[in-house]
C-alpha angles and dihedrals in degrees: 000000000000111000112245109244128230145257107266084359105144119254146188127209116243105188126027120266128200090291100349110100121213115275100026113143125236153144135270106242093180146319116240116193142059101211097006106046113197128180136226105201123179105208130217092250088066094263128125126185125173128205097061113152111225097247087067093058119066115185120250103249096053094041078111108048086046089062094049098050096043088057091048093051092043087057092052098056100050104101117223097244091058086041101054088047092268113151110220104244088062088069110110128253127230130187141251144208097246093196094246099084091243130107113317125257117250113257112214125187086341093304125106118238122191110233092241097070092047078054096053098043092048089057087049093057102047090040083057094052093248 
């Protein structure tokens, strides 16, 4: 669970607001909320918005340690086909039991798709000229 912040506590921000940019300091002003917390900040450009979830709001002295692991978690993420310059389409497709004894559905990107709408996107694409 996130920590609540405190009044006057010192904040950045982690994810660009209507003109604040990310990573823009400020101060906590207040919290509003039981269940659903929600946080006034008065930034250091002068600007002050409310509403701002807490996950939106890292505290200063772990602005760092927020980059890092998002990069590293960014990094994480990326999946060595994107990574090596590989579309997606060009992922290859396996196979599944479907469960009716037939041919098995393809599976793509680990997800099984039913022939028909391979079908049908096959006929879009052709019918749009791609």
């Amino acid at each position: 669970m996130v920590e609540l912040l405190n009044r006057r506590e010192r904040v950045v921000l982690a994810e660009d607001l209507a003109g604040v940019a990310e990573g823009t300091p400020g101060e906590v002003i207040l919290h509003t909320g039981m269940r659903w917390v929600r946080y006034w900040v008065r930034f250091d450009t002068g600007a002050e918005r409310g509403s701002i979830h807490r996950d939106k709001l890292v505290r200063e002295d772990q602005w760092e340690n927020f980059l890092a692991n998002r990069a590293e978690a960014a990094e994480q993420t990326a999946s060595p086909e994107v990574a090596a310059g590989t579309e997606p389409e060009e992922l290859p497709i396996q196979g599944t039991d479907n469960g009716a004894g037939g041919d098995p559905d393809p599976v793509v990107n680990g997800v099984a798709v039913p022939p028909h709408l391979l079908a049908r996107s096959a006929s879009a694409r052709q019918r749009l000229g791609g």
